[in-house]
VMD Tcl script that builds the backbone (N, CA, C; Angstrom):
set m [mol new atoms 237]
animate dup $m
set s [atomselect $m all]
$s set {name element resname resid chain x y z} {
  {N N UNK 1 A -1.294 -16.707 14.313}
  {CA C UNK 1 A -1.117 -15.594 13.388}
  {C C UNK 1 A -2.456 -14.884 13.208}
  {N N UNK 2 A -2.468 -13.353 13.113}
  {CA C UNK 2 A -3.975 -12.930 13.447}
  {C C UNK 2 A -3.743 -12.867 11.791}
  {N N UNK 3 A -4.910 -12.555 11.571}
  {CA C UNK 3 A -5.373 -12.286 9.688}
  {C C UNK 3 A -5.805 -10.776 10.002}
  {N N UNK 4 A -5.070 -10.440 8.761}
  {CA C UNK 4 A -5.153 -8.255 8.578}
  {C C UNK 4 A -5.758 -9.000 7.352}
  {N N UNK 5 A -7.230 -8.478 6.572}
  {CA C UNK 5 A -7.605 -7.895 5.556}
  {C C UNK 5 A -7.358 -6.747 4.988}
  {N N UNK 6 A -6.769 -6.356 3.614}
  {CA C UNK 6 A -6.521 -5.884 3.282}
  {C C UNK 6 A -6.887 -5.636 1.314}
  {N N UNK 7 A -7.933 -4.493 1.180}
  {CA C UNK 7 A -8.305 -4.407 -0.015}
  {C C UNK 7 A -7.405 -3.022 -1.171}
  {N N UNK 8 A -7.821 -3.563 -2.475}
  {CA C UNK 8 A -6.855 -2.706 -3.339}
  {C C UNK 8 A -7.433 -1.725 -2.950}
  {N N UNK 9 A -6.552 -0.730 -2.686}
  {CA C UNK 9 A -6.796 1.065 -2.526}
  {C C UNK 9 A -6.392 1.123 -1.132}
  {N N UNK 10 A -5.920 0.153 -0.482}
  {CA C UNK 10 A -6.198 0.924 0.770}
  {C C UNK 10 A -4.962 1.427 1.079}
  {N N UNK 11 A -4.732 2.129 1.913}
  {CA C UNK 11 A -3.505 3.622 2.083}
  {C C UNK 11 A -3.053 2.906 3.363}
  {N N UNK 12 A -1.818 2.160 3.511}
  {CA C UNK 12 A -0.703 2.008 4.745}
  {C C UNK 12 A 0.165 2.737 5.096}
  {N N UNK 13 A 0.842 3.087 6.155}
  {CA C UNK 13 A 2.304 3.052 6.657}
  {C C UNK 13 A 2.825 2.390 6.249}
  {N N UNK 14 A 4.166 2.183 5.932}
  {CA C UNK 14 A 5.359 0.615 6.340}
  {C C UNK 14 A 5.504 0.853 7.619}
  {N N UNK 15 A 5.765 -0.201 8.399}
  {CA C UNK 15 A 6.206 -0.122 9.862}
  {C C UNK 15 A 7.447 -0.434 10.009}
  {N N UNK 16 A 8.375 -1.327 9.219}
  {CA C UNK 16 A 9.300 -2.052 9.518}
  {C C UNK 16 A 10.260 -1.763 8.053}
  {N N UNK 17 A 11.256 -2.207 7.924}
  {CA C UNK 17 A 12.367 -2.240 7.150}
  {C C UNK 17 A 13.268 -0.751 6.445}
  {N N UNK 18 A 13.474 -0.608 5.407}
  {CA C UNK 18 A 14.242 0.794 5.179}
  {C C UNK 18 A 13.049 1.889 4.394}
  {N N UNK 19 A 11.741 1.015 4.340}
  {CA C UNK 19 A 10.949 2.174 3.864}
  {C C UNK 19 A 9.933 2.236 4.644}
  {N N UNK 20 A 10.261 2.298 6.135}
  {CA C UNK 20 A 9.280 2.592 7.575}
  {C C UNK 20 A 9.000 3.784 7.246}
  {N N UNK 21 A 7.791 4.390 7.808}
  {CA C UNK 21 A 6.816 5.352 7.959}
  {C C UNK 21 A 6.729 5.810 6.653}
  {N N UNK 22 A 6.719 5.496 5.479}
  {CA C UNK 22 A 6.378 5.845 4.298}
  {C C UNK 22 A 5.253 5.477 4.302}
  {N N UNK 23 A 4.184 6.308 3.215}
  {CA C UNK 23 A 3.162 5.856 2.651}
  {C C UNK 23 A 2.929 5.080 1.252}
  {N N UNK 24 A 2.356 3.976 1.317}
  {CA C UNK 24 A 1.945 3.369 0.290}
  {C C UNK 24 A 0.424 2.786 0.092}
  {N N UNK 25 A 0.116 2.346 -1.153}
  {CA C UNK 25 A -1.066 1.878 -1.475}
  {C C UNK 25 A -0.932 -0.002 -1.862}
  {N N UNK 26 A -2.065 -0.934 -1.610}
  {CA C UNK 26 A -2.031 -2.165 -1.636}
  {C C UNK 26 A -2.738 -2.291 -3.347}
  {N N UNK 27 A -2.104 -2.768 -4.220}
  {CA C UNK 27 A -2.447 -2.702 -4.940}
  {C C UNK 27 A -2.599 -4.374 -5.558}
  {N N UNK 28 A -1.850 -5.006 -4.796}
  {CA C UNK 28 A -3.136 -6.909 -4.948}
  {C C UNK 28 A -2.602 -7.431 -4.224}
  {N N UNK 29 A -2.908 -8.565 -3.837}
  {CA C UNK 29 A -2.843 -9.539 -2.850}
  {C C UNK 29 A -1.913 -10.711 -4.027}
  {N N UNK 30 A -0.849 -10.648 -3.310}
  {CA C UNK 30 A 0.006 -12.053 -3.989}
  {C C UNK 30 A -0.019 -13.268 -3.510}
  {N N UNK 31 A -0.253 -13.976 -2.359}
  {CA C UNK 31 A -0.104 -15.098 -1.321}
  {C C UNK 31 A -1.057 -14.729 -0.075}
  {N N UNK 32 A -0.965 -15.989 0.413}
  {CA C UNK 32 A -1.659 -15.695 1.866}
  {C C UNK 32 A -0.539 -14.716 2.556}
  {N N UNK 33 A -1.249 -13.642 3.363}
  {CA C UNK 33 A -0.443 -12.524 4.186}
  {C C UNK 33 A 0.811 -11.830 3.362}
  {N N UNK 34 A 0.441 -11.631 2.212}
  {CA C UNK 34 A 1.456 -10.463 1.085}
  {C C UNK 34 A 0.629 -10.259 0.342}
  {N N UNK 35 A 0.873 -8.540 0.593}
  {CA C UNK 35 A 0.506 -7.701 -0.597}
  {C C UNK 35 A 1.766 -7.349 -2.075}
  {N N UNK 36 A 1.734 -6.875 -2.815}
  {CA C UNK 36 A 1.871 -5.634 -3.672}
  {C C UNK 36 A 1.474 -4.289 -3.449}
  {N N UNK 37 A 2.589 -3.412 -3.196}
  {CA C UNK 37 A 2.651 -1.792 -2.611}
  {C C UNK 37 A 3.343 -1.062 -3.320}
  {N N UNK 38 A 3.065 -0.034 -3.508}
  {CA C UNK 38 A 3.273 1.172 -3.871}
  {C C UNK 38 A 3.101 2.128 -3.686}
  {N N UNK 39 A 4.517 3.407 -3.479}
  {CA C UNK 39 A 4.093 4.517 -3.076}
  {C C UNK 39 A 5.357 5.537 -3.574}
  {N N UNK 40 A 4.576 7.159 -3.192}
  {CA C UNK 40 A 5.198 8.148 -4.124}
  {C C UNK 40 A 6.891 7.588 -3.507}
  {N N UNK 41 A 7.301 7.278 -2.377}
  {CA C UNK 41 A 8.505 7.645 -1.968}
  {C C UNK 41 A 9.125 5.824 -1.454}
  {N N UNK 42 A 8.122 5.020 -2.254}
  {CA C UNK 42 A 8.480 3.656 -1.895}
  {C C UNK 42 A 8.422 3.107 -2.905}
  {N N UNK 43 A 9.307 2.133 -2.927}
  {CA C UNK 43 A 9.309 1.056 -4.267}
  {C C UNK 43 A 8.292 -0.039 -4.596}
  {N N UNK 44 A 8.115 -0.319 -6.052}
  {CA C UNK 44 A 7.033 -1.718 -5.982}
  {C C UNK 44 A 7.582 -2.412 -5.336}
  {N N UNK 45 A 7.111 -3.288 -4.224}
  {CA C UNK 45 A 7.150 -4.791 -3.737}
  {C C UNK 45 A 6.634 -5.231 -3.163}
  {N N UNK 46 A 6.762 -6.329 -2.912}
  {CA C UNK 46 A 5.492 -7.205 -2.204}
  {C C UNK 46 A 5.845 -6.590 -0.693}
  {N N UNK 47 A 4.934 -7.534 0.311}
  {CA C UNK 47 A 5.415 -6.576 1.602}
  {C C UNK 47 A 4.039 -7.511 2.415}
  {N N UNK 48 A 4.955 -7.959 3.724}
  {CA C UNK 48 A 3.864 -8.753 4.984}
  {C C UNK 48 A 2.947 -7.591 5.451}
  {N N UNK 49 A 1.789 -8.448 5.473}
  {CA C UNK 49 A 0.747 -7.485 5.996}
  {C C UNK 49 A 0.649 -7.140 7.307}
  {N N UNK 50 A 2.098 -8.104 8.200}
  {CA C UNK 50 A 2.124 -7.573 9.448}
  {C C UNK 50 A 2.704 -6.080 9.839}
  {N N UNK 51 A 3.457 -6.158 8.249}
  {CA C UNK 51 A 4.823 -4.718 8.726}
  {C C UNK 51 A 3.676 -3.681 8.314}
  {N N UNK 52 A 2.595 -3.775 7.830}
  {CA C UNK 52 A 1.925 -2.055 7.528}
  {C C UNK 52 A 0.911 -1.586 8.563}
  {N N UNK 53 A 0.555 -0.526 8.548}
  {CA C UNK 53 A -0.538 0.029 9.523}
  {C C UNK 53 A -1.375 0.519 8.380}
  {N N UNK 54 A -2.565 0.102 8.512}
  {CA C UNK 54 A -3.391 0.790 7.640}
  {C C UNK 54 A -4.136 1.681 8.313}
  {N N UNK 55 A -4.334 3.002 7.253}
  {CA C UNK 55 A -5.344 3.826 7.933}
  {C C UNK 55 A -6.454 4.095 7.025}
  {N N UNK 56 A -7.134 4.926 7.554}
  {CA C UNK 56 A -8.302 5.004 7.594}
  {C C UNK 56 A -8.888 5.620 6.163}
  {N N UNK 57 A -8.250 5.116 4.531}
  {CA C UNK 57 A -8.408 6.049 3.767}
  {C C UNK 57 A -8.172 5.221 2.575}
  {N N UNK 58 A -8.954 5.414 1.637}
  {CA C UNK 58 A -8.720 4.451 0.614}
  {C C UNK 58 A -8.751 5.003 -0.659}
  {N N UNK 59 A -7.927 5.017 -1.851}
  {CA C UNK 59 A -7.919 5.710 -2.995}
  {C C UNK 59 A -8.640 4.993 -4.399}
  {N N UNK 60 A -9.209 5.129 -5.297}
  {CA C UNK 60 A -9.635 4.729 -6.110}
  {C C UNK 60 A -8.347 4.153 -7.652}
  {N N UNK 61 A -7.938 3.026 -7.055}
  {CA C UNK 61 A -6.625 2.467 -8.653}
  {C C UNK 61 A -7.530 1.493 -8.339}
  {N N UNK 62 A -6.618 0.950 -9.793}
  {CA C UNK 62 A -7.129 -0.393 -10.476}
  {C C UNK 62 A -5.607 -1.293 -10.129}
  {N N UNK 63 A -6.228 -2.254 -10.127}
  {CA C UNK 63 A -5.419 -3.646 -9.636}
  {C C UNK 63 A -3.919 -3.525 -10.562}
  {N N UNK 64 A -2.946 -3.535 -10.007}
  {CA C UNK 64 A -1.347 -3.164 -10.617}
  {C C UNK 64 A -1.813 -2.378 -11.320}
  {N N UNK 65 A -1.780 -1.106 -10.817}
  {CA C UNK 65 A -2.125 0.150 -11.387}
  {C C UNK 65 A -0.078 1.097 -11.395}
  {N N UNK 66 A 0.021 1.748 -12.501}
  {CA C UNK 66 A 1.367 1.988 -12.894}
  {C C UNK 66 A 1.878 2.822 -11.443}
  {N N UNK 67 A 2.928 3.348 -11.610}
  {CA C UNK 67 A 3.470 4.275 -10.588}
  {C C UNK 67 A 3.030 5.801 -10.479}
  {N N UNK 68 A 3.137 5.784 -11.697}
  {CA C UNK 68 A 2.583 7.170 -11.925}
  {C C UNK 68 A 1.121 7.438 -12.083}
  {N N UNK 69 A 0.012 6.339 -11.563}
  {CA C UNK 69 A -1.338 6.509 -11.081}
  {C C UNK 69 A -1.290 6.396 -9.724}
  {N N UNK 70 A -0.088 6.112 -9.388}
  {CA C UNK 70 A -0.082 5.733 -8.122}
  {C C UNK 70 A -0.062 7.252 -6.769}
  {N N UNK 71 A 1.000 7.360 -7.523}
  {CA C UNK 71 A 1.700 8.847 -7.159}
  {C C UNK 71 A 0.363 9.819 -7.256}
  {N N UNK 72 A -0.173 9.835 -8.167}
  {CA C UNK 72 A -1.173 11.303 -8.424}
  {C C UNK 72 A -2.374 10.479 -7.526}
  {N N UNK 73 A -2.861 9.113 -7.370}
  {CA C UNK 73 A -3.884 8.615 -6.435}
  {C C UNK 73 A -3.085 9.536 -5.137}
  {N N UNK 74 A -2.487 9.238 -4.351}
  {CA C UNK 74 A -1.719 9.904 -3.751}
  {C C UNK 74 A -1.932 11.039 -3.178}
  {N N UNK 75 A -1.581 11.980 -4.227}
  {CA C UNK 75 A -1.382 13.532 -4.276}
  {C C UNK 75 A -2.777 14.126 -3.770}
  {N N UNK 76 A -4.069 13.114 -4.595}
  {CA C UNK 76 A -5.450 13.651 -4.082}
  {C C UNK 76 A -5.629 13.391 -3.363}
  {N N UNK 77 A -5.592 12.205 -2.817}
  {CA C UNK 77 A -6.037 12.284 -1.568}
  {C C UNK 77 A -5.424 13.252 -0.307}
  {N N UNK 78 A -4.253 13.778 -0.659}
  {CA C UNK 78 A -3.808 14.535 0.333}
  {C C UNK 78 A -4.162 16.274 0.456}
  {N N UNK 79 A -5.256 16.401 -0.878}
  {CA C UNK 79 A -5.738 17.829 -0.484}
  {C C UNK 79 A -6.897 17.530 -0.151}
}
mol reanalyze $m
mol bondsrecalc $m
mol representation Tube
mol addrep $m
């Protein structure tokens, strides 16, 4: 099993299940290889760190940060 690091803020894809190619944010580490995610068009849940692609971009929340910090983290980074 390879090991993905993965820190709060950082901005994924989903790769896999019914909320593929959405964007979300890692907002803590629950277990070895699961996060906590969130995003404008995805639901809270945990989620394998194999199914995301992370890119290259990281937003400034705080650790279980609400939805609606989530969403506007989000929004800035996209202008």
């Amino acid at each position: 099993m390879k090991m993905v690091f993965m820190e709060i803020g950082q901005v994924c894809i989903k790769t896999r299940g019914r909320e593929a190619g959405r964007m979300v944010v890692v907002l803590s580490k629950v277990k070895a290889g699961k996060v906590l995610v969130d995003g404008s068009k995805a639901k809270r849940k945990q989620c394998n760190v194999l199914h995301l692609f992370p890119i290259n971009e990281i937003v400034k929340v705080k650790e279980e940060e609400s939805h609606e910090g989530v969403v506007k983290a989000l929004k800035a980074m996209r202008k």
